[in-house]
Biopython code that builds the backbone (N, CA, C, O; Angstrom):
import numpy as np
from Bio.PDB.StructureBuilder import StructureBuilder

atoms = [
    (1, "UNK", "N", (220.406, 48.978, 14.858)),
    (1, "UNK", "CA", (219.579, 48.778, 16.028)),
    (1, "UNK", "C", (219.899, 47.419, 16.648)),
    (1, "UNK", "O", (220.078, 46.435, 15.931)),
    (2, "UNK", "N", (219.974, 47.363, 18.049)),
    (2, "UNK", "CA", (220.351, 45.828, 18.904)),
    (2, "UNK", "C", (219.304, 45.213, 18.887)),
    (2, "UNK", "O", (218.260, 45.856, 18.997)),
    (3, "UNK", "N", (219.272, 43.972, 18.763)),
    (3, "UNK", "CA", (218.259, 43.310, 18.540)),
    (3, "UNK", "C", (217.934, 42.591, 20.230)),
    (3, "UNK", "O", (218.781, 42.383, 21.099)),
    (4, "UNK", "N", (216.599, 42.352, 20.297)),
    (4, "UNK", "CA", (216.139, 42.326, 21.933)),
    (4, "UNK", "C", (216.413, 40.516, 21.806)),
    (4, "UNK", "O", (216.328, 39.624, 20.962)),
    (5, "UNK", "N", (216.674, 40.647, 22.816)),
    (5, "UNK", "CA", (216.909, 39.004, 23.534)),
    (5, "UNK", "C", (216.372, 39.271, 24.989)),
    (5, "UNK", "O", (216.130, 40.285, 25.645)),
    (6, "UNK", "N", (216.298, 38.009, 25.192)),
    (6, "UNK", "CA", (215.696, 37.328, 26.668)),
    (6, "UNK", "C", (216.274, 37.703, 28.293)),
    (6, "UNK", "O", (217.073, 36.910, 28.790)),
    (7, "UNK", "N", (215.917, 38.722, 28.958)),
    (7, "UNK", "CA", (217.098, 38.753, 29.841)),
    (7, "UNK", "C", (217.589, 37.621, 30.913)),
    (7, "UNK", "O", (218.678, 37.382, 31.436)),
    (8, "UNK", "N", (216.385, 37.074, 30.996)),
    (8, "UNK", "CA", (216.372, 36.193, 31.898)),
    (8, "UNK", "C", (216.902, 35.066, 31.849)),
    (8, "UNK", "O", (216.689, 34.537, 32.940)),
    (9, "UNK", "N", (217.689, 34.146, 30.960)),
    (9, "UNK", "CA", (218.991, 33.585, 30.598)),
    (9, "UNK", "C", (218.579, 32.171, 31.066)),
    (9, "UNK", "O", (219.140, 31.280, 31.703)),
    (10, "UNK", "N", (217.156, 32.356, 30.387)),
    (10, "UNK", "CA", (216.441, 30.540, 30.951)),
    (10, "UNK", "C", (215.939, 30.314, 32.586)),
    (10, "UNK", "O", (215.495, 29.194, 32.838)),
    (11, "UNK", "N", (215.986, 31.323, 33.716)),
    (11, "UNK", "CA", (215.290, 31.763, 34.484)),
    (11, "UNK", "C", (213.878, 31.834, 34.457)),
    (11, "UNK", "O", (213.217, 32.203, 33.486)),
    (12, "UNK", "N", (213.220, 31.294, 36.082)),
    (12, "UNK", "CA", (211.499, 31.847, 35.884)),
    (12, "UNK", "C", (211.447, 32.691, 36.433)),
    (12, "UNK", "O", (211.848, 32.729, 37.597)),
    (13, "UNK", "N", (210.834, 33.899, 35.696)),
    (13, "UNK", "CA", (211.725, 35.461, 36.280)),
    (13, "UNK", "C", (210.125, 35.566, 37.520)),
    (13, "UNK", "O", (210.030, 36.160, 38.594)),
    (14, "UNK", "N", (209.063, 34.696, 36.745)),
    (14, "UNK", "CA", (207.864, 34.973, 37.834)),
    (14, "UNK", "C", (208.030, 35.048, 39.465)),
    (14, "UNK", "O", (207.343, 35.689, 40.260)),
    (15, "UNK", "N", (209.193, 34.167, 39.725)),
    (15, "UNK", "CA", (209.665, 33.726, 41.271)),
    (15, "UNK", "C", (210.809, 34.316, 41.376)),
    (15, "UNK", "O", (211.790, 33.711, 41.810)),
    (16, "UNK", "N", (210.856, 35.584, 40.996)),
    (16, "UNK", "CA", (212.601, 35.821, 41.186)),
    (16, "UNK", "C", (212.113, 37.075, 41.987)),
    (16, "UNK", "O", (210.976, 37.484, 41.755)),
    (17, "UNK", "N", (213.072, 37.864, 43.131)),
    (17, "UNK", "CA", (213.000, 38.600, 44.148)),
    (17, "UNK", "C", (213.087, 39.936, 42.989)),
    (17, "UNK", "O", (212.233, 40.798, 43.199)),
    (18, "UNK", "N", (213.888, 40.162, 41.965)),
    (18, "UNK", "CA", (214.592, 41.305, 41.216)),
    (18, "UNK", "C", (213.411, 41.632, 40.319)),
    (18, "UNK", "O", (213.573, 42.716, 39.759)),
    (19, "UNK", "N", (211.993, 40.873, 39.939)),
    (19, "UNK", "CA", (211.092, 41.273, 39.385)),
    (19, "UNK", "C", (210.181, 42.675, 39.945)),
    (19, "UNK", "O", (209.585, 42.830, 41.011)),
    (20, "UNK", "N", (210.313, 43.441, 38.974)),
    (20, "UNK", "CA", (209.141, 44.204, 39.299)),
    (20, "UNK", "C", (208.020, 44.977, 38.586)),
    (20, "UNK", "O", (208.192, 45.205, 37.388)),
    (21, "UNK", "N", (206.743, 45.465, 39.255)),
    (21, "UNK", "CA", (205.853, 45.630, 37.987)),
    (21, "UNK", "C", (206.092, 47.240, 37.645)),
    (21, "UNK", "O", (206.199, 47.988, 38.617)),
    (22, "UNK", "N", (206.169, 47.733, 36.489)),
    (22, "UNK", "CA", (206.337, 49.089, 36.401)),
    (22, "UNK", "C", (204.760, 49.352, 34.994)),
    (22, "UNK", "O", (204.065, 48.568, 34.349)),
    (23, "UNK", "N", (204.812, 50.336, 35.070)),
    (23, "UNK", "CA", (203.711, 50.939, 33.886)),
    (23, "UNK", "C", (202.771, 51.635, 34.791)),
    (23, "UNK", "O", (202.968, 51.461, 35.994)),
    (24, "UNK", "N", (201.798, 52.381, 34.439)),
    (24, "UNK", "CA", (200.608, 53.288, 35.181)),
    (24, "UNK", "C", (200.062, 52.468, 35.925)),
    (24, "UNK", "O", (200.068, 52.572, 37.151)),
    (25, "UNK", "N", (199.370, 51.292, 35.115)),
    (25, "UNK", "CA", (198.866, 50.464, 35.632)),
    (25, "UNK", "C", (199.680, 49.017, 36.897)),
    (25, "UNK", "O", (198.976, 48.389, 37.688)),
    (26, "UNK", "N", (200.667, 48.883, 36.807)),
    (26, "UNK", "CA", (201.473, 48.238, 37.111)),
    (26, "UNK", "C", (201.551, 46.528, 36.436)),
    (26, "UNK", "O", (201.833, 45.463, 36.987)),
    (27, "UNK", "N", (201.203, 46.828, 35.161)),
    (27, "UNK", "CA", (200.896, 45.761, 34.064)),
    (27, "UNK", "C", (202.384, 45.099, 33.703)),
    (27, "UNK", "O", (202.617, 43.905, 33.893)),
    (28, "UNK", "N", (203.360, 46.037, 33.157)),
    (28, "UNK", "CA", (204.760, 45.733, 32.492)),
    (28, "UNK", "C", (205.793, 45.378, 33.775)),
    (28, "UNK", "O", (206.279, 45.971, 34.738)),
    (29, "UNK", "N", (205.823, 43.791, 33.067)),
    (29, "UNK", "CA", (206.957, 43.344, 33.963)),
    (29, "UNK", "C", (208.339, 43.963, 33.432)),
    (29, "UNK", "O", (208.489, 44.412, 32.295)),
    (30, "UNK", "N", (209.117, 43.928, 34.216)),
    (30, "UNK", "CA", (210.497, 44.335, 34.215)),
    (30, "UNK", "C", (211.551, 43.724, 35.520)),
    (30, "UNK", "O", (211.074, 42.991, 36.386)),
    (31, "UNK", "N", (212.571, 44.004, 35.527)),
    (31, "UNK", "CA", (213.750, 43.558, 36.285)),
    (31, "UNK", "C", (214.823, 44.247, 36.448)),
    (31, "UNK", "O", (215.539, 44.731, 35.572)),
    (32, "UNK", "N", (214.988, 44.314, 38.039)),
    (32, "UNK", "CA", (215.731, 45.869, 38.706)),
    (32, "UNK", "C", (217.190, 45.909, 38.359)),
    (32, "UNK", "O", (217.911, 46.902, 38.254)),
    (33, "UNK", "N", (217.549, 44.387, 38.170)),
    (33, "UNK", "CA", (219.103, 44.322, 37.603)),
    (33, "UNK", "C", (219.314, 44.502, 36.344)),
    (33, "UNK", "O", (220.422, 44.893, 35.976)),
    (34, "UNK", "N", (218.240, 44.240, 35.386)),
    (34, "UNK", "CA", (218.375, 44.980, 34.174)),
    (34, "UNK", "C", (218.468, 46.414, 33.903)),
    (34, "UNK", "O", (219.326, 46.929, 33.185)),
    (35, "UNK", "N", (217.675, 46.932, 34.426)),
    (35, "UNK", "CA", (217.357, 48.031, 34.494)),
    (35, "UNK", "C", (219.036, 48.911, 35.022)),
    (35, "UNK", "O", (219.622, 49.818, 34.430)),
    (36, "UNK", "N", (219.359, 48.312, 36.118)),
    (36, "UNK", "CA", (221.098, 48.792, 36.592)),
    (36, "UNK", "C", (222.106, 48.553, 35.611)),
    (36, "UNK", "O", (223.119, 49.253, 35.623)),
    (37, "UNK", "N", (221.896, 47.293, 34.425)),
    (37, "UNK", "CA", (223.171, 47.515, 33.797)),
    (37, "UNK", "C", (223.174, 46.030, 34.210)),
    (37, "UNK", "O", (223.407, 45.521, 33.113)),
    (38, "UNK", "N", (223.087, 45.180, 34.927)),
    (38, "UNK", "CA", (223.934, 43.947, 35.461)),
    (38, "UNK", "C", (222.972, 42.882, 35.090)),
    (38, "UNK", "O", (221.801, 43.055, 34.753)),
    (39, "UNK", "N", (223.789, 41.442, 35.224)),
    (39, "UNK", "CA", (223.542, 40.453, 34.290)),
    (39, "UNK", "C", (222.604, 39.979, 35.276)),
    (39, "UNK", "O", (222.357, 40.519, 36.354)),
    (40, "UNK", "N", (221.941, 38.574, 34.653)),
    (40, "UNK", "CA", (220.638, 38.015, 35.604)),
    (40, "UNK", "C", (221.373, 37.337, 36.409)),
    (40, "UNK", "O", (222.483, 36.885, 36.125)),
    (41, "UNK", "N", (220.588, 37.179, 37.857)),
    (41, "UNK", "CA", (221.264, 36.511, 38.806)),
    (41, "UNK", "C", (219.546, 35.608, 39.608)),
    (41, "UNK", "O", (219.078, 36.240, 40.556)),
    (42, "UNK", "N", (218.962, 34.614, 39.309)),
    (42, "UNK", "CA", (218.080, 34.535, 39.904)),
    (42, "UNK", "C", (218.174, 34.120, 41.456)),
    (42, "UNK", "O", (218.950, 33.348, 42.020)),
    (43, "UNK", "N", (217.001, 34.985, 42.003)),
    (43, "UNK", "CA", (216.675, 34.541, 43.642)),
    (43, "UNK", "C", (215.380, 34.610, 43.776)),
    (43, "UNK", "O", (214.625, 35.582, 43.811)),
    (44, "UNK", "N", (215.147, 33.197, 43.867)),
    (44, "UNK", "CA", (213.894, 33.236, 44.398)),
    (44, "UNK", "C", (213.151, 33.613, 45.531)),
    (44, "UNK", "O", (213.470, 33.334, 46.687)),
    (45, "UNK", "N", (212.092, 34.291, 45.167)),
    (45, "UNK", "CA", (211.453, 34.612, 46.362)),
    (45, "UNK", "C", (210.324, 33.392, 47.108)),
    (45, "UNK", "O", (209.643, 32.433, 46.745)),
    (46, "UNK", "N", (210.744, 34.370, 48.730)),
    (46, "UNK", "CA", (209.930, 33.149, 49.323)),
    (46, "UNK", "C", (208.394, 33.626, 49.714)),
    (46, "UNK", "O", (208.096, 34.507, 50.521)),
    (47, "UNK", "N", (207.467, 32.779, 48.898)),
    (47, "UNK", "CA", (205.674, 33.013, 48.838)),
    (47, "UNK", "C", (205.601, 32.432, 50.237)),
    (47, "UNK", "O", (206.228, 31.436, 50.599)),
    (48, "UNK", "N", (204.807, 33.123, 50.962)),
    (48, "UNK", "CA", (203.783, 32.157, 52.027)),
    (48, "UNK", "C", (202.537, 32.264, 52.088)),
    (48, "UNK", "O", (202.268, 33.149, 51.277)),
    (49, "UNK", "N", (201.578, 31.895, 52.567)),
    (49, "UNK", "CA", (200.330, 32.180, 52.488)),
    (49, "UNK", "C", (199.459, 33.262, 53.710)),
    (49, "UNK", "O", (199.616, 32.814, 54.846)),
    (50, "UNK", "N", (198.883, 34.131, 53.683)),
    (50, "UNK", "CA", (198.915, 34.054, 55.599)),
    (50, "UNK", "C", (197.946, 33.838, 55.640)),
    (50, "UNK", "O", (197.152, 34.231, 54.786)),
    (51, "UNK", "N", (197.474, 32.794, 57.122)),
    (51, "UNK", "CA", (196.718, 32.680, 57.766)),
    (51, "UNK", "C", (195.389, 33.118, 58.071)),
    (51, "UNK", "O", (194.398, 32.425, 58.300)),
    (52, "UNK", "N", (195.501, 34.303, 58.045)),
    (52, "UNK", "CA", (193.796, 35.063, 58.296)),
    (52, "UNK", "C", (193.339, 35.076, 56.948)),
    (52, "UNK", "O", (192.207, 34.681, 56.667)),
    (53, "UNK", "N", (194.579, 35.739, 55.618)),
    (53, "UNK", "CA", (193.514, 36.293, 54.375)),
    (53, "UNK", "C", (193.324, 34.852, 53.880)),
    (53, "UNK", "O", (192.227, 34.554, 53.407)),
    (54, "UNK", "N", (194.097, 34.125, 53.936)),
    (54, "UNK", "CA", (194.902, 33.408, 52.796)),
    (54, "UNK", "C", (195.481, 33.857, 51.822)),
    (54, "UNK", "O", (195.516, 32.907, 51.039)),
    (55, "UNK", "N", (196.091, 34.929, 51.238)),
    (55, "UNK", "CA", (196.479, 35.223, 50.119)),
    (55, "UNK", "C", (198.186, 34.922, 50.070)),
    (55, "UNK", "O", (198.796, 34.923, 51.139)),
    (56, "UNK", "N", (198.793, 34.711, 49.003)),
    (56, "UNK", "CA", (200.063, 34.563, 48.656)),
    (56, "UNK", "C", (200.272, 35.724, 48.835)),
    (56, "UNK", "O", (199.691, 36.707, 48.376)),
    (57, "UNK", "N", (201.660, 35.585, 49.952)),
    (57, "UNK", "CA", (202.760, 36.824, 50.087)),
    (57, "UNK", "C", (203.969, 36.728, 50.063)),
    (57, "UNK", "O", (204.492, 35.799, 50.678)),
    (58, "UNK", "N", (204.655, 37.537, 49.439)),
    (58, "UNK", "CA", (206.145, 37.402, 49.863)),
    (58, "UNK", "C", (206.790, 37.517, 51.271)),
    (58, "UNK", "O", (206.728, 38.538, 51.955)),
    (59, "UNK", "N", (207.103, 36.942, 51.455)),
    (59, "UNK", "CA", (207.863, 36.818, 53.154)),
    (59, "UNK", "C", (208.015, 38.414, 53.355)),
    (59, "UNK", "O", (207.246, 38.946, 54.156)),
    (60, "UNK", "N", (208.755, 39.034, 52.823)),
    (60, "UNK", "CA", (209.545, 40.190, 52.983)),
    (60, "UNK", "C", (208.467, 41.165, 53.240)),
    (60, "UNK", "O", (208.779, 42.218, 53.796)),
    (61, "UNK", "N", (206.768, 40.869, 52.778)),
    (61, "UNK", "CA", (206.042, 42.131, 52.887)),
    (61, "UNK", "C", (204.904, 41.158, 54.476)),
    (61, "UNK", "O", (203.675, 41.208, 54.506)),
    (62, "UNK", "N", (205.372, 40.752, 55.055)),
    (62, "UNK", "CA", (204.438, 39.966, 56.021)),
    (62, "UNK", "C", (205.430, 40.385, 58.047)),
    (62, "UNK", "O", (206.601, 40.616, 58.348)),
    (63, "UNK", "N", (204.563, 40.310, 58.599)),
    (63, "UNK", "CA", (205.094, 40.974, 59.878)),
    (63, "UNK", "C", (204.734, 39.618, 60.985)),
    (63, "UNK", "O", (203.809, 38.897, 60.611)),
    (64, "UNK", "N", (205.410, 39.253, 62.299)),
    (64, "UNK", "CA", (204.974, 39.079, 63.369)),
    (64, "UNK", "C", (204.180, 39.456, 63.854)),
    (64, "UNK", "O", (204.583, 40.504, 64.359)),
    (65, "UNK", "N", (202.826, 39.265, 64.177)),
    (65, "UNK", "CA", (201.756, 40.030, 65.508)),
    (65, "UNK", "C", (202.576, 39.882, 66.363)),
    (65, "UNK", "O", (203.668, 39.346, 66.173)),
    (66, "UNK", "N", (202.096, 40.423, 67.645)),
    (66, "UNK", "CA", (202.343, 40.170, 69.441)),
    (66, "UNK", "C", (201.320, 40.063, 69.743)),
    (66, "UNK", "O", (200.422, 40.819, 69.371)),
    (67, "UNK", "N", (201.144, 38.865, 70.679)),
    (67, "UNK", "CA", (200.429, 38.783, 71.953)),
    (67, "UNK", "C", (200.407, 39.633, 73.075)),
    (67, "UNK", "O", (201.412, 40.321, 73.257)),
    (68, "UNK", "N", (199.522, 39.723, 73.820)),
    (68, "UNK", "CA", (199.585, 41.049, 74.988)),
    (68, "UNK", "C", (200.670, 41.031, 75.709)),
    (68, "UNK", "O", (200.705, 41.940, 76.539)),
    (69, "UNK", "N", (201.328, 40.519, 75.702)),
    (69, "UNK", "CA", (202.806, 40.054, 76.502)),
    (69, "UNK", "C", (203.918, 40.557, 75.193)),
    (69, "UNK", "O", (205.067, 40.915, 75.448)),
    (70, "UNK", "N", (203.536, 40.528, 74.228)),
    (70, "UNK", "CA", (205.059, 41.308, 73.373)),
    (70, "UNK", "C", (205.278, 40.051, 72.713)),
    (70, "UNK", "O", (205.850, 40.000, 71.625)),
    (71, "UNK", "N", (204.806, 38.921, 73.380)),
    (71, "UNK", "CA", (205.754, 37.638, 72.407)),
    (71, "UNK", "C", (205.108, 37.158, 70.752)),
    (71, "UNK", "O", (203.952, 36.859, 70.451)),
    (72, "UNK", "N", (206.207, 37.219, 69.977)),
    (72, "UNK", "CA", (205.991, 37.167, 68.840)),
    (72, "UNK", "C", (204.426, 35.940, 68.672)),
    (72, "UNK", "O", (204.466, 34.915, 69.353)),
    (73, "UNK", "N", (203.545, 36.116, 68.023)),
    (73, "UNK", "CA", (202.505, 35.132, 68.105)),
    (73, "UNK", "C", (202.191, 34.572, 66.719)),
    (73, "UNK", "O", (201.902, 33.375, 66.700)),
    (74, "UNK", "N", (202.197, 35.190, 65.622)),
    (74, "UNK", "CA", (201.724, 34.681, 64.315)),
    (74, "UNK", "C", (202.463, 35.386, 62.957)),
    (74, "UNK", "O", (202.646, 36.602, 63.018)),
    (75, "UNK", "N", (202.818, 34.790, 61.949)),
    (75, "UNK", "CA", (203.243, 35.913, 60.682)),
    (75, "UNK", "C", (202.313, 36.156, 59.932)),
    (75, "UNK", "O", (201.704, 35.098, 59.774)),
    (76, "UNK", "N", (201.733, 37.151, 59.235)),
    (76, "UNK", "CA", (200.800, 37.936, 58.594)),
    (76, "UNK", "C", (201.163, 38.826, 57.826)),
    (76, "UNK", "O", (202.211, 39.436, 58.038)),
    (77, "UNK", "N", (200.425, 39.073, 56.838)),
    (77, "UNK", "CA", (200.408, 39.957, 55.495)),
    (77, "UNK", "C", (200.512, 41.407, 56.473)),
    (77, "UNK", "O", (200.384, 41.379, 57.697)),
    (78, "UNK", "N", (200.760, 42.623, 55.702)),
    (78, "UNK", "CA", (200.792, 43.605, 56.030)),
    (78, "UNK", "C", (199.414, 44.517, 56.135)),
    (78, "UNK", "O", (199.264, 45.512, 56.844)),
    (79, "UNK", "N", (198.299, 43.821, 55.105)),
    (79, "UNK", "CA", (197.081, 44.381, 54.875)),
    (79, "UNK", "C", (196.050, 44.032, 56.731)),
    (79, "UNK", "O", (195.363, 44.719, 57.487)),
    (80, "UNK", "N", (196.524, 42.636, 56.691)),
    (80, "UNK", "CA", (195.927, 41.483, 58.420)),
    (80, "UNK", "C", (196.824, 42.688, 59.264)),
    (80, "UNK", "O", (196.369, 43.736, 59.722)),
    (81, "UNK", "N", (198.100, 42.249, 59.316)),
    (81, "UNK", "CA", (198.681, 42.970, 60.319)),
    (81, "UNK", "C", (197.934, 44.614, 60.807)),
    (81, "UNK", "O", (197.797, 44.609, 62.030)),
    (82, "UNK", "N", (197.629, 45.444, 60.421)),
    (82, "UNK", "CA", (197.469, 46.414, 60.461)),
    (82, "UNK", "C", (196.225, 46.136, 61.225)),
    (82, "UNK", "O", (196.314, 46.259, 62.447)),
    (83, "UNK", "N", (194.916, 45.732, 60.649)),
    (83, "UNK", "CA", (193.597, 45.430, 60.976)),
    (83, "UNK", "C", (193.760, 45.208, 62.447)),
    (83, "UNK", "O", (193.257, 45.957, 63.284)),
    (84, "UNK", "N", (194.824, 43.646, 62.872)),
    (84, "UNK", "CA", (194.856, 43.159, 63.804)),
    (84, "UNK", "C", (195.243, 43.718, 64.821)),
    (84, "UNK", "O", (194.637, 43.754, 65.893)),
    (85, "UNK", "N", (196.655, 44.372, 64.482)),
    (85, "UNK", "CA", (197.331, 44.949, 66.067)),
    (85, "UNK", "C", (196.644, 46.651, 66.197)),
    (85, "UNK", "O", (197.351, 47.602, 66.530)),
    (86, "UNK", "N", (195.293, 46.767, 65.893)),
    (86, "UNK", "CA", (194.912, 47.712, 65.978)),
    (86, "UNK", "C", (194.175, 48.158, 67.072)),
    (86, "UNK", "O", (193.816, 49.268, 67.465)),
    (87, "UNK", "N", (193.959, 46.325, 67.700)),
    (87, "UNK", "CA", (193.859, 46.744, 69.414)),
    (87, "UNK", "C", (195.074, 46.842, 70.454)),
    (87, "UNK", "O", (195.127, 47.102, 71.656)),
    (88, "UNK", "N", (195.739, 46.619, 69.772)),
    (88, "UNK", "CA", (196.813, 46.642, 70.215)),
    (88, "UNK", "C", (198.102, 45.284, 70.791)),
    (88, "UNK", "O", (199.213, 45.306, 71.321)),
    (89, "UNK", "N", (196.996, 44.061, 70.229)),
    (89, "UNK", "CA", (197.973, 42.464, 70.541)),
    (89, "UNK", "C", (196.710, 41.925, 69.848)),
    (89, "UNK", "O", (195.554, 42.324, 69.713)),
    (90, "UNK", "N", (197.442, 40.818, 69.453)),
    (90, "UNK", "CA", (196.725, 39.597, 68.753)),
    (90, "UNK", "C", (196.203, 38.466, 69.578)),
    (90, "UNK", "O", (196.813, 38.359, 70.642)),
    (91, "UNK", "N", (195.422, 37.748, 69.429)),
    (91, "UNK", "CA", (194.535, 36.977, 70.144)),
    (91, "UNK", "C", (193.726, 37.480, 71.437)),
    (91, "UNK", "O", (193.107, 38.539, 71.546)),
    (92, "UNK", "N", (193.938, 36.097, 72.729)),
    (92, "UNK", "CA", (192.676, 36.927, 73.627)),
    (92, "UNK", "C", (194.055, 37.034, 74.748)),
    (92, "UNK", "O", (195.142, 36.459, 74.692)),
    (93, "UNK", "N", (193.438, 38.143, 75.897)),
    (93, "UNK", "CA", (194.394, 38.682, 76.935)),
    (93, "UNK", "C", (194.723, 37.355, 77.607)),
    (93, "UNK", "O", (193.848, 36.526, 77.360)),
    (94, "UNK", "N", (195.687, 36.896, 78.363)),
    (94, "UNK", "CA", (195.592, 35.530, 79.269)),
    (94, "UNK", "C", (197.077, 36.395, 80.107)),
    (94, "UNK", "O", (197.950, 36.998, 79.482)),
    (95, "UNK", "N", (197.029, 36.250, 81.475)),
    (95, "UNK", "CA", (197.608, 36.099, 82.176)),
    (95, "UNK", "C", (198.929, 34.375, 83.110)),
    (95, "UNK", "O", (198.922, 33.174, 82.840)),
    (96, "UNK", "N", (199.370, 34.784, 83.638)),
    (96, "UNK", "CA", (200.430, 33.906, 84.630)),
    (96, "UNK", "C", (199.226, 31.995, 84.154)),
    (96, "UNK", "O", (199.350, 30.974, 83.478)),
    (97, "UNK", "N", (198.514, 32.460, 84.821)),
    (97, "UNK", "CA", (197.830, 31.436, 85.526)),
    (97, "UNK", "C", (197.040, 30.277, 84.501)),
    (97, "UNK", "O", (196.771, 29.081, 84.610)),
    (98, "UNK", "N", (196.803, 31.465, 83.319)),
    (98, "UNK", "CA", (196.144, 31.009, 82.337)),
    (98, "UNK", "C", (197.469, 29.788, 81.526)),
    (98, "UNK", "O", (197.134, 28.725, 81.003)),
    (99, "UNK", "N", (198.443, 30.120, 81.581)),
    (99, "UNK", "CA", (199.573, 29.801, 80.423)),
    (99, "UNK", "C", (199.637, 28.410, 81.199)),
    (99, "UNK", "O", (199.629, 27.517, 80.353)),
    (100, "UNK", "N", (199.701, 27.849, 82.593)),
    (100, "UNK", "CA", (199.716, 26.680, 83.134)),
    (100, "UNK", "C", (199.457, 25.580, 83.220)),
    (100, "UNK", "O", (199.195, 25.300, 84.390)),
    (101, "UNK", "N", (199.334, 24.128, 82.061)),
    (101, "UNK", "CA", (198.486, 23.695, 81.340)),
    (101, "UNK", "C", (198.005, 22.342, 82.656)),
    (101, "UNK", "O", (196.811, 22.073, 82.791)),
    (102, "UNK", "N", (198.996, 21.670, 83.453)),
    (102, "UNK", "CA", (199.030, 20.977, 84.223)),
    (102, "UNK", "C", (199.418, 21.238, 85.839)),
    (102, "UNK", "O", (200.444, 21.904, 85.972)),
    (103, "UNK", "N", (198.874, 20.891, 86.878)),
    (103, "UNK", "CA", (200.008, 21.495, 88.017)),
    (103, "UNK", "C", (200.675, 20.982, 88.230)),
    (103, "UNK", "O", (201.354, 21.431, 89.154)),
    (104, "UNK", "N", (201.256, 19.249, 87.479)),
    (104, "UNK", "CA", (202.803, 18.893, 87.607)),
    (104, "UNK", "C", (203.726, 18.983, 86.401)),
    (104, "UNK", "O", (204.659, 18.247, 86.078)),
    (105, "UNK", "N", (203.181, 20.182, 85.757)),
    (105, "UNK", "CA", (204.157, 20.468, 84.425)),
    (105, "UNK", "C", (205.168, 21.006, 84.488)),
    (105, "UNK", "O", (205.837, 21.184, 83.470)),
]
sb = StructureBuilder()
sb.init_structure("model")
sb.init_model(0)
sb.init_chain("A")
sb.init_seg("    ")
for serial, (resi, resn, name, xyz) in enumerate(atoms, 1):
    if name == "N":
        sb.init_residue(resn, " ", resi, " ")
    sb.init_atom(name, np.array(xyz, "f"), 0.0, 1.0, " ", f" {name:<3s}", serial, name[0])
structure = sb.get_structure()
């Protein structure tokens, strides 16, 4: 029988992109390059926080809102995102006139 060793090769596998949770519960950590056959390669993932929940997210699961105009306005979790652009733009409506902060700007 092979005896189990460490896959993670002195790696903090907690911050690594290749982690993932598997079991019913989603309790048992594991790692997708192990799992393929291939050696550890760490990449860290990038946490941000968002804004409305506060909760730690990985970049990769967080979206742009739009403003009523389409322009990108804020990054947000996917749980916010949904809630938010459910009127259909983020923040309040403002037109031409509104965006004009000075009249010799």
């Amino acid at each position: 029988m092979q005896e189990m060793k460490y896959f993670n090769e002195g790696n903090d596998c907690d911050i690594c992109k290749n982690q993932l949770m598997t079991g019913r519960d989603g309790t048992v950590e594991d790692c997708r390059r192990r799992q393929n056959g291939l050696s550890c390669r760490f990449e860290e993932r990038d946490i941000r926080t968002c804004p409305v929940c506060e909760h730690e997210v990985d970049r990769e699961d967080m979206y742009f809102t739009k403003d009523c105009h389409g322009i990108p306005f804020r990054l947000v979790c996917d749980r916010c995102y949904q809630r938010i652009m459910s009127k259909g733009y983020d923040g309040e409506y403002y037109t031409e006139a509104d965006e004009q902060i000075e009249d010799d700007y």
